[in-house]
C-alpha positions as CSV (number, residue, x, y, z in Angstrom):
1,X,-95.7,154.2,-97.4
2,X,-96.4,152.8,-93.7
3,X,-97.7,155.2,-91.1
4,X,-95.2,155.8,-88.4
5,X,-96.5,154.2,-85.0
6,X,-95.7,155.8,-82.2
7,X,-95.9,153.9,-78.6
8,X,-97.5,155.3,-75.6
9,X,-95.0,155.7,-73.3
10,X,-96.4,154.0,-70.3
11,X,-96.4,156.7,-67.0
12,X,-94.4,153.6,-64.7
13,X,-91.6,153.8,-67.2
14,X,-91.6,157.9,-65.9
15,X,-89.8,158.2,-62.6
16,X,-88.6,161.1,-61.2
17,X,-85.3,162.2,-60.0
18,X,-85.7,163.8,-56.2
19,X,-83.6,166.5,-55.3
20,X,-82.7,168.0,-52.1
21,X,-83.4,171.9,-52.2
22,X,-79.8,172.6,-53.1
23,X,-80.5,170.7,-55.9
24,X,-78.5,167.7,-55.4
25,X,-80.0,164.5,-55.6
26,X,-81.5,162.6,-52.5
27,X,-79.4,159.7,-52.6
28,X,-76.9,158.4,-55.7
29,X,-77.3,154.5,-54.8
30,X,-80.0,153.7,-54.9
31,X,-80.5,156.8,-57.4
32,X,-83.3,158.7,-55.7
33,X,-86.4,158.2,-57.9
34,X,-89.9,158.2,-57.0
35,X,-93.5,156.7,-59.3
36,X,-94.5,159.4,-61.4
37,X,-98.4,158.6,-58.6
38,X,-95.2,159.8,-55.4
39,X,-94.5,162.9,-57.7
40,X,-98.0,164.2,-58.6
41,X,-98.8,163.5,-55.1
42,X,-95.9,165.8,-53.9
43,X,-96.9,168.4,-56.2
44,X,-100.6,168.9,-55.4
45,X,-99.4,168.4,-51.5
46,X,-96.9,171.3,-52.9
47,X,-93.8,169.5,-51.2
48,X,-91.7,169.9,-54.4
49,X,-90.9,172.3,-57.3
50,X,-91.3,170.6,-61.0
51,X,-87.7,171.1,-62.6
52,X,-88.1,169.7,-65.6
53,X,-90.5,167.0,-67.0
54,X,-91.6,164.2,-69.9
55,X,-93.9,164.5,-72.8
56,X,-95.9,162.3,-71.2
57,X,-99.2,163.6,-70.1
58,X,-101.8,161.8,-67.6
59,X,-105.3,163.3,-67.3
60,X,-108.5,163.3,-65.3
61,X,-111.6,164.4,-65.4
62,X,-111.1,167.6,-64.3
63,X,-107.3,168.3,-65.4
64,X,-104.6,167.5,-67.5
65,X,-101.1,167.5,-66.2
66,X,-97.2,166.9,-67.8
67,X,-95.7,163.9,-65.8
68,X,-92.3,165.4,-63.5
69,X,-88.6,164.3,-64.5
70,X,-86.9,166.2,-62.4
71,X,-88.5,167.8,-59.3
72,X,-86.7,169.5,-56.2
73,X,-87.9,169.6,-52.4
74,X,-88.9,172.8,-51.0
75,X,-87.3,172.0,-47.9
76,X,-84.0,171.2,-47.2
77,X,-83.3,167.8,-45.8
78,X,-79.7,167.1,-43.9
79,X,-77.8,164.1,-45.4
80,X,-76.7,161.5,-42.9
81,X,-72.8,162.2,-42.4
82,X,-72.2,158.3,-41.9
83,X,-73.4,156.1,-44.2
84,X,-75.8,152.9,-43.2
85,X,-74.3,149.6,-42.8
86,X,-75.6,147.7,-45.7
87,X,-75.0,144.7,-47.9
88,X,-75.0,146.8,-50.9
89,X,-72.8,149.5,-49.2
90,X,-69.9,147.4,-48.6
91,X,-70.0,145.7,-51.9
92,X,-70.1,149.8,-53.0
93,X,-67.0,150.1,-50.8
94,X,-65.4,147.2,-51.9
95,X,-66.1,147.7,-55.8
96,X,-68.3,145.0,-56.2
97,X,-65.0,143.3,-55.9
98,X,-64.3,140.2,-54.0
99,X,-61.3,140.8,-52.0
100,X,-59.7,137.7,-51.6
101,X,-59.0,137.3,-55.2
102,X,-60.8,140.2,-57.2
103,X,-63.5,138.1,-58.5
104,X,-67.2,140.4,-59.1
105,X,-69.2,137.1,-59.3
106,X,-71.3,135.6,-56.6
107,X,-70.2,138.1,-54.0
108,X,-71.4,137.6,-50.2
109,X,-70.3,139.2,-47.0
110,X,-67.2,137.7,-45.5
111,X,-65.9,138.6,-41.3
112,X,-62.5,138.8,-41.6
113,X,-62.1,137.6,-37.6
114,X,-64.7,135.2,-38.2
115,X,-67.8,135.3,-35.9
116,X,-67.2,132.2,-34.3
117,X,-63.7,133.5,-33.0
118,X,-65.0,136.6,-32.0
119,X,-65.4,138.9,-34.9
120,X,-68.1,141.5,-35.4
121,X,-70.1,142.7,-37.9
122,X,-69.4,145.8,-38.2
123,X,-67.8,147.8,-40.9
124,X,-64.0,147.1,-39.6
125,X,-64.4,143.2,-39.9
126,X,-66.8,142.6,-43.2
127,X,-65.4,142.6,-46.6
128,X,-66.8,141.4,-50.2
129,X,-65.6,137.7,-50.8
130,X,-67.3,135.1,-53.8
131,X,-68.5,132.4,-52.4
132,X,-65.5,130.5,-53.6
133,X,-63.1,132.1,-51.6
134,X,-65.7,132.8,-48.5
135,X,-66.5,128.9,-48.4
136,X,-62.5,128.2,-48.9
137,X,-61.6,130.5,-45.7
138,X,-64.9,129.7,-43.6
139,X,-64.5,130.4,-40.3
140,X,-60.8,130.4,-40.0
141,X,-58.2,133.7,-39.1
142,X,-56.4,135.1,-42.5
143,X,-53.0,133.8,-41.7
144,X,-54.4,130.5,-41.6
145,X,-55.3,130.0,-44.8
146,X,-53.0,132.8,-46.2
147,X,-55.8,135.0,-47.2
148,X,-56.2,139.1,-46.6
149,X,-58.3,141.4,-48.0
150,X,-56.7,143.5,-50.6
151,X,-57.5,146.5,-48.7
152,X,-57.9,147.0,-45.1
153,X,-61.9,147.3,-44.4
154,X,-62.6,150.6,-43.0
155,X,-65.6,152.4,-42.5
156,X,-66.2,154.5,-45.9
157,X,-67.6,158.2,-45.7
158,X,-70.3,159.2,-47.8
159,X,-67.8,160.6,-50.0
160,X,-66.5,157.7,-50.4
161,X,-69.3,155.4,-51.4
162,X,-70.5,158.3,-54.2
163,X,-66.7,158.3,-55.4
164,X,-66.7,154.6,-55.7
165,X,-70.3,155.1,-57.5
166,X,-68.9,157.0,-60.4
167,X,-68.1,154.0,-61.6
168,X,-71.2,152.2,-61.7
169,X,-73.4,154.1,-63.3
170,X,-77.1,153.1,-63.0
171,X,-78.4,151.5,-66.5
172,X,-81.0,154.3,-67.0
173,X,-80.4,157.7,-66.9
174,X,-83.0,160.4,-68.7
175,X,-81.9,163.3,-70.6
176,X,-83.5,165.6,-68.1
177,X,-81.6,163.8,-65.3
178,X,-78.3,164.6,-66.7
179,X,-77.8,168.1,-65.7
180,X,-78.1,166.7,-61.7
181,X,-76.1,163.9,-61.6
182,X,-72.1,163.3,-61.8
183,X,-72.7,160.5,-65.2
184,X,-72.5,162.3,-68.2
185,X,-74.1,160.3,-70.4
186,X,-76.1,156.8,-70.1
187,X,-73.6,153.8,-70.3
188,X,-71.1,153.7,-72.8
189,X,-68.6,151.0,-73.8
């Protein structure tokens, strides 16, 4: 009979989910998380409440403490109301999705009215293209080369973005986390 070994769970592999007072968490994409060091820091600067936490335990000379899993902050903090213009944002509005031809490969930014005739970068003239397409329209208009985007770029709420996140969950989620967050379970096929 072989003795069961059991692996010391390693406190970097023990984020923590970071909720907003009401309980909701800080940000879906990136999934707010901080190092299990940012948690107990919070705690002893009592910042947040513990929610919930892993079997893990770290320890010093003087005390012994549970890592966090879940903790909430004690004071409420106002979400933006427009979400930031970033790379990963559009490709979050778009779907990951190139929207020339629906590729989800080698996705870059595209200007729609390209820069050199004009065209800004600003949520109403960037879509996600692959490089394949982005290269075949360069910097020419969309009638020129017979290309649109499958859907008109607009500037997305943050409704929006977390609806379009539903379906890209992230590829870790602990039990703990579960309760807080719209995925019900960790990926499934």
């Amino acid at each position: 009979m072989t003795p069961h070994i059991r692996r010391a769970v390693s406190p970097e592999a023990c984020p923590a989910l970071v909720l907003n007072a009401d309980y909701r968490p800080l940000s879906y994409y990136p999934l707010s998380l901080w190092s299990w060091q940012d948690t107990i820091k919070a705690v002893f600067l009592d910042r947040v409440n513990i929610i919930s936490h892993y079997e893990r335990t770290v320890r010093s000379p003087s005390m012994e403490m549970k890592l966090p899993s879940v903790v909430s902050l004690k004071t409420y903090i106002k979400p933006a109301r427009n979400p930031a213009f970033t790379r990963f944002n559009v490709f979050l509005r778009d779907r990951f999705t190139c929207q020339y031809c629906g590729a989800q490969e080698e996705l870059t930014f595209d200007h729609v009215v390209p820069r050199s005739r004009g065209g800004n970068t600003r949520w109403d003239n960037i879509v996600a293209a692959c490089s394949p397409c982005n290269l075949r329209k360069a910097d020419r208009m969309p009638e020129e080369v017979r290309m649109w985007p499958s859907v008109k770029p607009v500037q997305p709420t943050v409704h929006d973005l977390h609806m379009n996140g539903r379906l890209f969950p992230p590829n870790y989620l602990h039990e703990s986390w579960l309760d807080y967050l719209y995925w019900d379970s960790p990926l499934e096929p």
